[in-house]
Steps between C-alpha positions, in 0.01 A plus 500: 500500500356163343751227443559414139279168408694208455560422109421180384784407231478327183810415276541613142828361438733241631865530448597168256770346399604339169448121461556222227236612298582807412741566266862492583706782558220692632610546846529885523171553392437357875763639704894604505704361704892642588650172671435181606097366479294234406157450415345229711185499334188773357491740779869435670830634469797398705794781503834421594630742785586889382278400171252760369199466321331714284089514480492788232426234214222449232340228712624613827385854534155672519418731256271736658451677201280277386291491813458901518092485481437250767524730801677299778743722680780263654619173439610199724853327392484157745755207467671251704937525571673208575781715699473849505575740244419859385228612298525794256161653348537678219296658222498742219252819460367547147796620346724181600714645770554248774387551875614376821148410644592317775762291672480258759701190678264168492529165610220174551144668367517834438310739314509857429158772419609739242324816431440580200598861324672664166839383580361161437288574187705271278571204636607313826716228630754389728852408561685253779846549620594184675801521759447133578348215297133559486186339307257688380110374498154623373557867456176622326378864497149548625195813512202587708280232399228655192170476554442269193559133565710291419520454135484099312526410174425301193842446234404494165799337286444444098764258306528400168745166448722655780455236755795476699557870557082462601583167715800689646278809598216314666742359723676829558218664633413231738864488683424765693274414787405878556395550119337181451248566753403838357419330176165370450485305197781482209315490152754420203313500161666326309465594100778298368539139302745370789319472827604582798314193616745310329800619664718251682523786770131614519384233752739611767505857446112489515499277804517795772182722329283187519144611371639847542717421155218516183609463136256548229624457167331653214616686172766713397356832544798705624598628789191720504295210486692273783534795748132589422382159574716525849357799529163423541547147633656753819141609532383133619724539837514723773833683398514861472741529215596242252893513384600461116844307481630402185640174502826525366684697803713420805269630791643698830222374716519783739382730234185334555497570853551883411264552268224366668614707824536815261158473395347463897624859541394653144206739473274435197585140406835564275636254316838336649803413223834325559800642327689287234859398495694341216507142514823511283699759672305425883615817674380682245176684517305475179166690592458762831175610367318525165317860341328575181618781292157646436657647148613269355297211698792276560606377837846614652678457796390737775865620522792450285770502767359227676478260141717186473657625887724250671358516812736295704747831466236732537303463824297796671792651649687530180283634234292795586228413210358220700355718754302681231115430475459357175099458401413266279229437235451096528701208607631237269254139553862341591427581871173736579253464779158625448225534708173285401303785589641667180456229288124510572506881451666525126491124432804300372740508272432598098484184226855638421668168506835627583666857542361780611238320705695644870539817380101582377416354827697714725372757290143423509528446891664869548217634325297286721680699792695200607895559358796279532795475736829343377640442818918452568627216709213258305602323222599256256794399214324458171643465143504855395262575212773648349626184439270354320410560076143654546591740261579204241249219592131486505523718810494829280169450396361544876747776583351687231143450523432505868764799542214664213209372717649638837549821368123500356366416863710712682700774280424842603702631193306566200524259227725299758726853478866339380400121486388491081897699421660236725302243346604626161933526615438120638364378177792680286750354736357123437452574131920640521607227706354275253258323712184492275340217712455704785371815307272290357335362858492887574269553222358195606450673886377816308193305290392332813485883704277622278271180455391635854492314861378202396752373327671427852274214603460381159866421427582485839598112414577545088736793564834370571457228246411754236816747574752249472318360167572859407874486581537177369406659138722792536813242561526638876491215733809352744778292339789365622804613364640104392163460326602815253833445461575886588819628571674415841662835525291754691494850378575798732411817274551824693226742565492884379606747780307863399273658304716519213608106499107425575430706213786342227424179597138520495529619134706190430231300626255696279732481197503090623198441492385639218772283283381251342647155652724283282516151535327200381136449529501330818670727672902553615685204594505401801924543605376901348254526793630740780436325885433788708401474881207633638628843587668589251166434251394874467437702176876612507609136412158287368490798243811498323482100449331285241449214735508446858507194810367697801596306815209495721540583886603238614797440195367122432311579196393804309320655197631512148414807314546569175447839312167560260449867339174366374363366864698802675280765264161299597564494846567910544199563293295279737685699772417830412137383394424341860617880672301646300201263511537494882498849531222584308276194707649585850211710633234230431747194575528660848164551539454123412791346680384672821127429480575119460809469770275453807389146367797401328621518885209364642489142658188416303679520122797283684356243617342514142825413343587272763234338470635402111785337694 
């Protein structure tokens, strides 16, 4: 009988610790400790003697789950023990129950070859019970090395007037020796009126990439535009994938490190996304992976127990969901690795300026045969989208229109299936909530769809200014509540609970709304204006008052609204007109869109527009 051939290892994750970058109170996403222990730096843990320490975390375990196509069939745990301790392996199958894989004493290097089977479908880690005091060093997890090489890459970064989040991310991804050298050029386009250049910071947070560091500056053309131009700058280097990292985020370098080894043992060139976690509640998980509804065409979470989960009290071995395989339609552009081989298949990113942009590409690569991972234990903190107003701000415009244009392309309902009636119940709720400004940039969104694809190079620049010109003249725009004078007292109106309170109080609103308004010419005074926060500005409240001050997301300013039968009657006419105009057109806007989306992509009509820079 042959002897088995010796396997050549290569890791795919090291176990890391928290530093002073991340954000605090984040330690049990890395590990839990019972006792005494310290960490003496990234990949070192001192334990006090009978101390126990817990792998089984969001950073610290491997989710398998995510790695079921690759075809390795063991894994290598290796690390170095200060002492000697005892090692626990544990895993869960696919329905979350936790397995004893294997259990060991270890002391000085050590490592352990794990075979791989159902009981350890989920995920894996370990756990070390210290009798005596013990450090822990450079545990990583490693497989039979893939016969792809070694995968580099090329980070493409976009900012607009963020600068010192940008500065503080450039330096981020160089403090980690083992990350830096898998990057082979940074390229930050920089789009904004503040740049980065001029950052008392830049010089020595550029200072490690050298020549590697490039910033081209150029004009505002969105995110699709900036990641675009990264994009195809990627093409100019050897890298095999180029990563899109918004600028704005507080990196876990390891993720890197993951991704990249993820995509070494894919078949058929996937694309690679980090997960997002709140960066206003940190333990918090904000996005494990995103899906379109093909209905209704709207993204969603993939699944709704894992949405908003703190995940510092539920690791692997607690909550049974994690271990589920949860596919995924496209990866948010926060955090999303993609190989340049894919790029030069369907081309890059849409003229879509902002939103939608990640999700028509992960779309248009799946058709392209090349889907997307959202892999666990990679990731970010983020501001959550919810917490921003782009329901309220020139934002709504884009949601609307490329939301319409990513259905065209890719829809395989007919007539976009429940997209024009959703449409329709959005526009009502703006018109009931009072905010005519933004139903106007809707019908705005809705002209410009049926002008045709060209439109999106055209007012690729003019765009933005034009929407906010737009909410400017329907009295929509961010104020600060000293400026109006508004009440200080914040209302807290109470929600209907039921179909029959729905019902009464939507007739109130109805009977509201249809009043006619009393009060001088000019509007209500301002002490009769009703300050409402964000959440509480839905049609329950917004339509049963004359005038409102909206707080934006953040609570600093917000959006006075004020009550108009008149404007409210135009803009659900030009509601119900753009349904029915868009579903009369649909057929040949398809056929249009999707004829034309092929060159919109293609590097030739970028470097078009850049070239206008």
């Amino acid at each position: 009988m042959s002897a088995r051939p010796e396997v050549t290892w290569r890791p795919v994750q090291r176990i890391v610790l928290p530093d002073d970058a991340v954000p605090p109170g984040t330690r049990d996403l890395y590990v839990r400790v019972d006792g005494e222990s310290e960490i003496v730096g990234r990949t070192s843990l001192r334990l006090g003697a009978e101390a126990h320490a817990s792998f089984a975390t969001y950073f610290g375990g491997f989710p398998r789950v995510a790695w079921a196509d690759t075809g390795f069939d063991r894994l290598r745990l290796s690390l170095r023990i200060d002492g000697e301790a005892r090692i626990h392996v544990r895993g869960t199958d696919a329905a979350g129950m936790v397995r004893d894989l294997a259990d060991s004493s270890a002391s000085g290097d050590w490592s352990l070859e794990l075979p791989l089977d159902e009981r350890s479908a989920g995920w894996i880690w370990f756990d070390v019970d210290a009798s005596g005091p013990v450090t822990l060093h450079d545990a990583e997890w490693s497989a039979p090395e893939p016969a792809r090489p070694e995968t580099s890459v090329s980070i493409a970064i976009t900012t607009f007037n963020r600068s010192d989040d940008c500065v503080a991310l450039i330096a981020r991804l160089a403090s980690d020796p083992q990350v830096k050298k898998r990057i082979l050029q940074v390229v930050v386009t920089d789009q904004g009126t503040q740049q980065i250049r001029s950052n008392p910071g830049f010089a020595a947070a550029a200072r490690p990439w050298g020549p590697l560091l490039r910033v081209i500056e150029q004009d505002n053309l969105g995110g699709s535009g900036g990641f675009s131009r990264g994009m195809l700058e990627a093409r100019l280097t050897p890298a095999s994938h180029v990563l899109v990292l918004d600028d704005d985020v507080n990196l876990e370098p390891e993720s890197l490190l993951r991704m990249l080894a993820r995509a070494e043992h894919a078949q058929h060139e996937p694309l690679i996304g980090a997960q997002m976690l709140r960066l206003t509640e940190p333990t918090r998980l904000h996005s494990w992976g995103e899906r379109v509804d093909r209905r209704r065409f709207w993204w969603e979470p993939v699944h709704p127990e894992l949405a908003g989960l703190d995940l510092a009290e539920a690791g692997p071995d607690r909550l049974p969901v994690l271990s589920e395989s949860c596919p995924v339609d496209f990866n948010g552009w926060w955090m999303c690795l993609i190989p340049l081989s894919v790029i030069e298949s369907v081309g890059a990113s849409l003229p879509l300026f902002i939103k939608w942009d990640d999700a028509e590409f992960g779309l248009r690569a799946a058709a392209a045969g090349h889907r997307t991972i959202t892999l666990p234990g990679a990731a970010l903190w983020h501001v959550p989208w919810t917490a921003k107003d782009d329901g309220l701000d020139w934002q709504a415009y884009y949601q609307l229109r490329n939301r319409l244009i990513a259905a065209l392309l890719h829809s395989p309902r007919r007539r976009g299936g429940a997209l024009l009636p959703d449409m329709l119940a959005l526009d009502i709720n703006h018109v009931l909530c009072l905010q005519y400004g933004s139903a106007a940039v809707r019908r705005a969104a809705v002209r410009d769809v049926l002008e045709g694809p060209g439109h999106l190079v055209t007012g690729l620049r003019s765009a933005p200014g034009r929407v906010r010109a737009i909410l400017a003249e329907e009295g929509q725009a961010l104020q600060t509540r000293e400026d109006l004078s508004v009440a200080q007292e914040v209302a807290v109106p109470v929600a209907p609970r039921g179909a029959v309170a729905t019902a009464g109080r939507l007739l109130r609103v109805l009977a509201h709304q249809l009043r006619r308004r009393v009060g001088a010419p000019g509007g209500l005074p301002m002490r009769d204006v009703v300050t409402l926060r964000r959440e509480h500005g839905k049609w329950w409240s917004l339509g049963l008052v004359d005038a409102a001050f909206l707080q934006s997301a953040t609570g600093s300013s917000g959006f006075l609204l004020r009550r108009d039968r008149r404007s409210a009657a135009k803009h659900l006419l030009g509601a119900v007109r753009s349904v029915i105009v868009l579903g009369w057109k649909w057929p040949a806007l398809a056929r249009r869109y999707r004829a034309d989306a092929a060159s919109l992509s293609s590097a030739a009509t970028w470097f078009s527009v850049f070239d206008e820079s």
